[in-house]
N, CA, C and O of each residue as an XYZ file, in Angstrom:
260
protein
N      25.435     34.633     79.903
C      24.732     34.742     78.629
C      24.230     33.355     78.218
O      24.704     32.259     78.515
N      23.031     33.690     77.374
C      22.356     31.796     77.014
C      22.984     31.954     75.687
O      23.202     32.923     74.960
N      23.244     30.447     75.596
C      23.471     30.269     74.559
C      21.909     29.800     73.192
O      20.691     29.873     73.357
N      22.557     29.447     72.221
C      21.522     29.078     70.868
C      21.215     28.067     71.533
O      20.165     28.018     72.173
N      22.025     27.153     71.496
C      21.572     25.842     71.891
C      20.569     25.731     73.237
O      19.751     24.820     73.368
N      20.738     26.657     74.076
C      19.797     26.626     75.233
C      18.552     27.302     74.940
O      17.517     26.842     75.421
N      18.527     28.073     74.396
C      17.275     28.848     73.746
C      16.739     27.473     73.118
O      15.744     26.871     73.521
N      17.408     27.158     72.269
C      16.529     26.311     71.092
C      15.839     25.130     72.323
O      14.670     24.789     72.145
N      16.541     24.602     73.432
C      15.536     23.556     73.958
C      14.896     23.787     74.736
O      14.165     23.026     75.370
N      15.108     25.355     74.886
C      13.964     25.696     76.410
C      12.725     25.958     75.217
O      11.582     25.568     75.456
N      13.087     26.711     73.808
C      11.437     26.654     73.155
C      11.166     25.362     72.926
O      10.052     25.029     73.330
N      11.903     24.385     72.337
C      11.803     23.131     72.206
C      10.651     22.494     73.213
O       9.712     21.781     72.859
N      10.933     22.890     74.430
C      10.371     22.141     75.595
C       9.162     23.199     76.127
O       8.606     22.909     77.186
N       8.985     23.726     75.816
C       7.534     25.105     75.765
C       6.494     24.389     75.338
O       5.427     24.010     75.821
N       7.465     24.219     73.571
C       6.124     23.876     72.440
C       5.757     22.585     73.089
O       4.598     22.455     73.484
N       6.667     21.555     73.253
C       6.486     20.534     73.790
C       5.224     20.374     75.097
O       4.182     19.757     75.317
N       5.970     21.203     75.627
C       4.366     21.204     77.093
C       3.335     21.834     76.656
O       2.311     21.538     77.271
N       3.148     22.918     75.472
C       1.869     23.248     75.289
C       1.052     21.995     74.397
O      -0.122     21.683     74.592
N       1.859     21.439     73.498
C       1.250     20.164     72.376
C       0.214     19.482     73.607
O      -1.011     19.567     73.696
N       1.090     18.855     74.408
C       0.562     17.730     75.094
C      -0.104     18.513     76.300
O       0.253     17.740     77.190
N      -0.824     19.503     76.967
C      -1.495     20.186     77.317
C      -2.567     20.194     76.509
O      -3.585     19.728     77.021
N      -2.685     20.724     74.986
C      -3.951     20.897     74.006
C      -4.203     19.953     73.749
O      -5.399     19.876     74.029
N      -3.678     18.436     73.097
C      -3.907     17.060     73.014
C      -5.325     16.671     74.153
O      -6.543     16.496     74.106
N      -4.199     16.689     75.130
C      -5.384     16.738     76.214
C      -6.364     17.078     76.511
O      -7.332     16.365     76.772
N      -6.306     18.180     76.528
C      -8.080     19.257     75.764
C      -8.731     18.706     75.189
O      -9.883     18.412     75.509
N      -8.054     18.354     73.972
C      -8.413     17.890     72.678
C      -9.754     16.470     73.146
O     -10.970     16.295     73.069
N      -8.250     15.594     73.736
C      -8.930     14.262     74.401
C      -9.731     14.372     74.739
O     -10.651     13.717     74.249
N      -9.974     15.227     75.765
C     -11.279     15.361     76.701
C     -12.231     15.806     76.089
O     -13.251     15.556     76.731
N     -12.437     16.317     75.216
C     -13.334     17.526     74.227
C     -14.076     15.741     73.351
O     -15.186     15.245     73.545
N     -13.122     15.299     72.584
C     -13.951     14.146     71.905
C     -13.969     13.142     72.901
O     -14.466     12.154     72.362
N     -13.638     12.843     74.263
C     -13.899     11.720     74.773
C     -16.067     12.308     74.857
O     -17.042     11.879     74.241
N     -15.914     13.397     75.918
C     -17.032     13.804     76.223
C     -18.094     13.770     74.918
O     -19.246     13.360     75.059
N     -17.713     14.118     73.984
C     -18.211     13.963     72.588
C     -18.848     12.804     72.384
O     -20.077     12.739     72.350
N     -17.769     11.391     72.172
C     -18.152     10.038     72.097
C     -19.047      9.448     73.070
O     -19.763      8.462     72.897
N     -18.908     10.294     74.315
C     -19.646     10.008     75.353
C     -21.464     10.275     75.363
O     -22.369      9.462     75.551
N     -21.500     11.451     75.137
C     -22.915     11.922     75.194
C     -23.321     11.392     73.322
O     -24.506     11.146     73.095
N     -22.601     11.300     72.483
C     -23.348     10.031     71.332
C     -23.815      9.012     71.958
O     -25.023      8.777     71.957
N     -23.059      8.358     72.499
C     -23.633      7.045     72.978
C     -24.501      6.809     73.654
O     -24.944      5.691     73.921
N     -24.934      8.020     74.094
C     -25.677      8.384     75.434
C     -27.056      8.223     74.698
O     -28.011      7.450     74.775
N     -26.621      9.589     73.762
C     -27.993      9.569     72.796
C     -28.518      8.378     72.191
O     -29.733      8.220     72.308
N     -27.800      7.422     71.508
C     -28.350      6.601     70.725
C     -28.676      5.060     71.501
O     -29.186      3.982     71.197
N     -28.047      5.695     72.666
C     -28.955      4.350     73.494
C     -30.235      4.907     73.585
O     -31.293      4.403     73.209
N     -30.120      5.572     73.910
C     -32.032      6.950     73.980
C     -32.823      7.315     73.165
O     -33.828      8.005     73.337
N     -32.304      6.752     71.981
C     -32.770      6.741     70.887
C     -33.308      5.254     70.603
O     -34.451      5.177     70.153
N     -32.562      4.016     70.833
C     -32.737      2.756     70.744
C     -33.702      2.755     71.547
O     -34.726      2.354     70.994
N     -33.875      3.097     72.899
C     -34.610      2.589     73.979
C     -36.395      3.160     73.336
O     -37.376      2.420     73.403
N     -36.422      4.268     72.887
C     -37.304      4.843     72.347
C     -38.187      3.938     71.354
O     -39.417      3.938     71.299
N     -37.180      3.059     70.474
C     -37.886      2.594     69.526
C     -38.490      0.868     70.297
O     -39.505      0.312     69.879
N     -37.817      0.421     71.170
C     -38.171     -0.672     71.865
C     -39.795     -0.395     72.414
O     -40.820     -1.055     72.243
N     -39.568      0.721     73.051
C     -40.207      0.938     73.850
C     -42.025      1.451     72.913
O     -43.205      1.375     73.256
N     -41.326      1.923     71.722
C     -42.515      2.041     70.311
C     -42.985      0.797     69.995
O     -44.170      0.708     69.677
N     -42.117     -0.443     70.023
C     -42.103     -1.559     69.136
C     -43.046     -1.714     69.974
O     -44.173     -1.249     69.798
N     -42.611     -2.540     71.216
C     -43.446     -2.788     72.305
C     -44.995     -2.452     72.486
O     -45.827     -3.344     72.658
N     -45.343     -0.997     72.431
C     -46.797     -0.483     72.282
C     -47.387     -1.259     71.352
O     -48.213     -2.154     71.528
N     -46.698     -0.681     69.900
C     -47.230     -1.549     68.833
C     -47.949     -2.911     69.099
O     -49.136     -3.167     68.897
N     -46.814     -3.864     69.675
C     -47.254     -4.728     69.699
C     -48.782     -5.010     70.946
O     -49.812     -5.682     70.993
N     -48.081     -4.053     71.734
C     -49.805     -4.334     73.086
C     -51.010     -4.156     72.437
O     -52.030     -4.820     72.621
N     -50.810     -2.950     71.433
C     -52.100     -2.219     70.938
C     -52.649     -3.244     70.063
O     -53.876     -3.349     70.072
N     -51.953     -4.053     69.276
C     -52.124     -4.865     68.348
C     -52.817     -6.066     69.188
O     -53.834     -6.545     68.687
N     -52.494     -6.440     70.062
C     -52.547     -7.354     70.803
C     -54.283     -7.435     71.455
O     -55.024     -8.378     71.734
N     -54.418     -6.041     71.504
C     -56.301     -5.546     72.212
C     -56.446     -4.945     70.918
O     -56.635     -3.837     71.420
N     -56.515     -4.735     69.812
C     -56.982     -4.857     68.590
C     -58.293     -6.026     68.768
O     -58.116     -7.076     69.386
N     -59.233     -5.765     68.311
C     -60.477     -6.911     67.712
C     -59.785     -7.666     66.883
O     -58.770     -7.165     66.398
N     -60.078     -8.759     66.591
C     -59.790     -9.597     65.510
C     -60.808     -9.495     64.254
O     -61.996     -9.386     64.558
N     -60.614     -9.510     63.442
C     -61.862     -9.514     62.627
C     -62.137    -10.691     61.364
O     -63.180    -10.664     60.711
């Protein structure tokens, strides 16, 4: 027969492996998250360089007047 005390640490140690199982999830869920932000807003930065830049060519073969 089990006892209380063995019950209580085999759930003890359940909850325990599911926490740090979903954590993990978790992790991976906002790493990938933080990941593709950064992704974006370099792609977003590069966008505006790459605007500035025109600006400036177009400006550049502009007439003077």
């Amino acid at each position: 027969m089990v006892g209380r005390f063995e019950v209580g640490k085999d759930t003890v140690q359940v909850l325990t492996e599911s926490a740090a199982t979903h954590v993990g999830r978790i992790a991976t869920v906002v790493t990938g998250a933080v990941r593709e932000i950064a992704h974006e807003v370099g792609e977003w930065a590069s966008d505006a360089f790459e605007m500035r830049d025109a600006a400036d060519r177009a400006g550049e073969d502009a007439p003077h007047v």
